[in-house]
CHARMM-style PDB file with segment names, atoms N, HN, CA, C and O in Angstrom:
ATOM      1  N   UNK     1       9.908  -9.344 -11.291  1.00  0.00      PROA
ATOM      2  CA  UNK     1       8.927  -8.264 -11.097  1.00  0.00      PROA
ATOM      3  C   UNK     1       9.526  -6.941 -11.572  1.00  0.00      PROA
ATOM      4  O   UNK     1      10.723  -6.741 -11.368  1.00  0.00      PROA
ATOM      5  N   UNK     2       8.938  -6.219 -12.058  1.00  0.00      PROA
ATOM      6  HN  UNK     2       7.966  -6.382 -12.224  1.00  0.00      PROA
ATOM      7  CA  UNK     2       9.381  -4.848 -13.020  1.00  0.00      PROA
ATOM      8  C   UNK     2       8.842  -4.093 -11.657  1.00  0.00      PROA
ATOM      9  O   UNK     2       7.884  -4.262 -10.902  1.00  0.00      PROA
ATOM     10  N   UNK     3      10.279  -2.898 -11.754  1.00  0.00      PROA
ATOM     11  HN  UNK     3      11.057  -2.761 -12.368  1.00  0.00      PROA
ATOM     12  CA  UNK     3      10.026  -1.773 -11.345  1.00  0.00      PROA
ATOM     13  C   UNK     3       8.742  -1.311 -10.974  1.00  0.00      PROA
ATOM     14  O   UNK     3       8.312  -1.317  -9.821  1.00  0.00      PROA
ATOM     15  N   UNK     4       7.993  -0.814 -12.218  1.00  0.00      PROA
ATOM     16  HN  UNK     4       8.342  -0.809 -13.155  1.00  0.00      PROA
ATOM     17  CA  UNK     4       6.738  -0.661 -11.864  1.00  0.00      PROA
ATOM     18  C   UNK     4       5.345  -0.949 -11.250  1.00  0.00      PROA
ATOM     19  O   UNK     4       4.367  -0.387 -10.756  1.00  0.00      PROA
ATOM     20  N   UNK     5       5.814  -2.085 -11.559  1.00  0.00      PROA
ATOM     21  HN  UNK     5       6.608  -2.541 -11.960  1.00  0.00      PROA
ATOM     22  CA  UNK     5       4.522  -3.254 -10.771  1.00  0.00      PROA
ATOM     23  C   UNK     5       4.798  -3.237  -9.150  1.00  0.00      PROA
ATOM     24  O   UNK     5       3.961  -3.473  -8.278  1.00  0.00      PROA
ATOM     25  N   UNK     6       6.192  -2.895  -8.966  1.00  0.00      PROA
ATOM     26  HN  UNK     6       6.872  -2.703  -9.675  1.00  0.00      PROA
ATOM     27  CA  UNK     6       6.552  -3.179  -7.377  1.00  0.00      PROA
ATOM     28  C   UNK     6       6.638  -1.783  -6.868  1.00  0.00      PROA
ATOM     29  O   UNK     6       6.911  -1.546  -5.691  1.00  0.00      PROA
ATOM     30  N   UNK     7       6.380  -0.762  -7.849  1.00  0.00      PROA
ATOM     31  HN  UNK     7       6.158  -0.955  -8.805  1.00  0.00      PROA
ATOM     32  CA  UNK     7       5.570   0.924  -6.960  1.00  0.00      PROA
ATOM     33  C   UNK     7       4.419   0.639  -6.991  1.00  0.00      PROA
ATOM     34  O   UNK     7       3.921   0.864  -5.888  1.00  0.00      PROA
ATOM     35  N   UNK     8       3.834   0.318  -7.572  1.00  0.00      PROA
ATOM     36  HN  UNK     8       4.238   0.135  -8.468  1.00  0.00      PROA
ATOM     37  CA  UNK     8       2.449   0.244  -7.461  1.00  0.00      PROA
ATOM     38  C   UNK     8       2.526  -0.652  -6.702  1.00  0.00      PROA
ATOM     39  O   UNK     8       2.607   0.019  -5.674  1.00  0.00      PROA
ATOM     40  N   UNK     9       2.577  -1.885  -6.299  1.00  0.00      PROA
ATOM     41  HN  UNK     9       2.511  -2.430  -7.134  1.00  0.00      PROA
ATOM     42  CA  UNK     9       2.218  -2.654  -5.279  1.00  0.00      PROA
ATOM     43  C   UNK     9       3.064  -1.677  -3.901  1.00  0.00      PROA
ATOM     44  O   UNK     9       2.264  -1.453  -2.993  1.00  0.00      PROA
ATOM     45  N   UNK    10       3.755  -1.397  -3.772  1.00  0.00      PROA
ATOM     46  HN  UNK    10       4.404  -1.579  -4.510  1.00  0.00      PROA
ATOM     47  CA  UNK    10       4.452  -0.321  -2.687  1.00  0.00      PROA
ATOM     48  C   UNK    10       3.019   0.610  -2.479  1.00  0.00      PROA
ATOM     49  O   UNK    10       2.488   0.757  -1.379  1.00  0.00      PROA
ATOM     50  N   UNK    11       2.721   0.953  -3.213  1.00  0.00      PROA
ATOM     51  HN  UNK    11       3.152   0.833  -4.107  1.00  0.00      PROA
ATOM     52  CA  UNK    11       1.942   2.241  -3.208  1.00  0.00      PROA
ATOM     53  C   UNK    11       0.446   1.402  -2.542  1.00  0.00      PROA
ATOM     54  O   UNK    11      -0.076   1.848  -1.520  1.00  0.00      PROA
ATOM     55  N   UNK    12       0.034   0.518  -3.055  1.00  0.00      PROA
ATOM     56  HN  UNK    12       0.459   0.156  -3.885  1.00  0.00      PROA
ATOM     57  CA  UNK    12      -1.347  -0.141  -2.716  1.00  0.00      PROA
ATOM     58  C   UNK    12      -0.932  -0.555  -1.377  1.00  0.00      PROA
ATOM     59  O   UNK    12      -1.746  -0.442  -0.460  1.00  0.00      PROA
ATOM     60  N   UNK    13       0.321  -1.054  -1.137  1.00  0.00      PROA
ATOM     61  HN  UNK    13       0.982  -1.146  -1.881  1.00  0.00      PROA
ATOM     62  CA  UNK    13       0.395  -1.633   0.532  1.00  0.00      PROA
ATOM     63  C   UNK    13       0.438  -0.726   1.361  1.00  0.00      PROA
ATOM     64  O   UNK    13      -0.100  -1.041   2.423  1.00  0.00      PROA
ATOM     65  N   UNK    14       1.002   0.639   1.316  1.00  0.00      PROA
ATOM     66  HN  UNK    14       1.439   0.895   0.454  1.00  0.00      PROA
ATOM     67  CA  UNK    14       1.229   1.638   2.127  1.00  0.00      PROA
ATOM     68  C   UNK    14      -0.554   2.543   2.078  1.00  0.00      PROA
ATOM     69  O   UNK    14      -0.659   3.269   3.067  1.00  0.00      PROA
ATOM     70  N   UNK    15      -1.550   2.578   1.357  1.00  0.00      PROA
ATOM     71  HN  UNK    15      -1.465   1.988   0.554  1.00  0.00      PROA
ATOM     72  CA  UNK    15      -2.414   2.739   1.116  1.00  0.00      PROA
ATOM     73  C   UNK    15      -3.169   1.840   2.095  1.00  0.00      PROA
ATOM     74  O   UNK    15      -3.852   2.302   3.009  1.00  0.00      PROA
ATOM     75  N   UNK    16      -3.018   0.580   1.869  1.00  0.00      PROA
ATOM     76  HN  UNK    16      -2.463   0.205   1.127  1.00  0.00      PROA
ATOM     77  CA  UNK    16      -4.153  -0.260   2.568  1.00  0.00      PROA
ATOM     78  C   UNK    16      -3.484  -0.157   4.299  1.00  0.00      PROA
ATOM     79  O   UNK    16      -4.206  -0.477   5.243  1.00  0.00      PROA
ATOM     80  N   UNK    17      -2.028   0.330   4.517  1.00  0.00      PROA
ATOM     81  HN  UNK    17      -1.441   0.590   3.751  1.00  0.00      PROA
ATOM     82  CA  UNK    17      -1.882   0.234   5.724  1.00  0.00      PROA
ATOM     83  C   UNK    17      -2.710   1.532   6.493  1.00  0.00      PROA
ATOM     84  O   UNK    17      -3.109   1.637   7.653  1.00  0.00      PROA
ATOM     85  N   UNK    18      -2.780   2.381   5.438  1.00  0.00      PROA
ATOM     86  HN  UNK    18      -2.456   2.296   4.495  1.00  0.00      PROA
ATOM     87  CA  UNK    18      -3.409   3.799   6.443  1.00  0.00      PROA
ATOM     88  C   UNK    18      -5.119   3.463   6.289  1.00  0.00      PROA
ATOM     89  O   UNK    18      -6.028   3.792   7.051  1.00  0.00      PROA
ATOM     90  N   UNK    19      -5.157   2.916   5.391  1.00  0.00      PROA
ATOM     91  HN  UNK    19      -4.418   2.649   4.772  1.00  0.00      PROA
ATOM     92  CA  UNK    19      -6.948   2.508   5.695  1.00  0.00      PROA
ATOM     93  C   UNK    19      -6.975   1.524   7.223  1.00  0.00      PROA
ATOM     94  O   UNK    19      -7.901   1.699   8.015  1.00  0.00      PROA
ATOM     95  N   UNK    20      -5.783   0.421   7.538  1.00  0.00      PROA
ATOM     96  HN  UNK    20      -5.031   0.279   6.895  1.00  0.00      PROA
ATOM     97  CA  UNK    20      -5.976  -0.286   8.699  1.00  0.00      PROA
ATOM     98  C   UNK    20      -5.900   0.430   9.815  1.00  0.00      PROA
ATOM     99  O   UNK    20      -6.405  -0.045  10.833  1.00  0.00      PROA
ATOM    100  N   UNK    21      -5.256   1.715   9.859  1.00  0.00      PROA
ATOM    101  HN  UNK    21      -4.845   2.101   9.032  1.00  0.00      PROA
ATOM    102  CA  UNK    21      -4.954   2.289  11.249  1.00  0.00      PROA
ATOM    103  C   UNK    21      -6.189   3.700  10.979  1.00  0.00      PROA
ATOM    104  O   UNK    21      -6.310   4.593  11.818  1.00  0.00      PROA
ATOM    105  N   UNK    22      -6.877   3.668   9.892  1.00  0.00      PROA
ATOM    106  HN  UNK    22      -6.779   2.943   9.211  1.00  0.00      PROA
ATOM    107  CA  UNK    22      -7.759   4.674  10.016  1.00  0.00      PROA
ATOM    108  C   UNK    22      -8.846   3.849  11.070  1.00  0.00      PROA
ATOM    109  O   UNK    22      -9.467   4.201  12.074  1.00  0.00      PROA
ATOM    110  N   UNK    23      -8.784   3.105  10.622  1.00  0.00      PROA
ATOM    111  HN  UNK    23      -8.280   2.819   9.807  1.00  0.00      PROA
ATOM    112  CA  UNK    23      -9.723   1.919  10.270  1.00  0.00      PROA
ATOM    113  C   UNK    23     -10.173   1.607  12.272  1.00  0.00      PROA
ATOM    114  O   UNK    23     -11.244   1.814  12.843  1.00  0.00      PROA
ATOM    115  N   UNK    24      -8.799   1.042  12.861  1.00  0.00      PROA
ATOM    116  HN  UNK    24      -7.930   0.874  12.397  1.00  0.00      PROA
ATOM    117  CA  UNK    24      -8.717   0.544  14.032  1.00  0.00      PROA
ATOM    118  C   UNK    24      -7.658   1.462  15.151  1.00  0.00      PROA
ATOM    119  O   UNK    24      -7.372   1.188  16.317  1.00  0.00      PROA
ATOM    120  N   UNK    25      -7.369   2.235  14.590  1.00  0.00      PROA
ATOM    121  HN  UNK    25      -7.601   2.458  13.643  1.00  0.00      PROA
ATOM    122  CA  UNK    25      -7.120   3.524  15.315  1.00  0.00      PROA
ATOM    123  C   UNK    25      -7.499   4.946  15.342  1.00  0.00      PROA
ATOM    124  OT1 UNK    25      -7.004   5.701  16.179  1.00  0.00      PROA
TER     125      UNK     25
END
């Protein structure tokens, strides 16, 4: 996995975590 692909996936997981706690908190 390249560098890049694994910020961007960093970036989409830390993203979808604040949509879950927008979400249910």
């Amino acid at each position: 996995m390249s560098p890049q692909t694994e910020t961007k996936a960093s970036v989409g997981f830390k993203a979808g975590v604040k949509e879950y706690k927008l979400t249910y908190y």
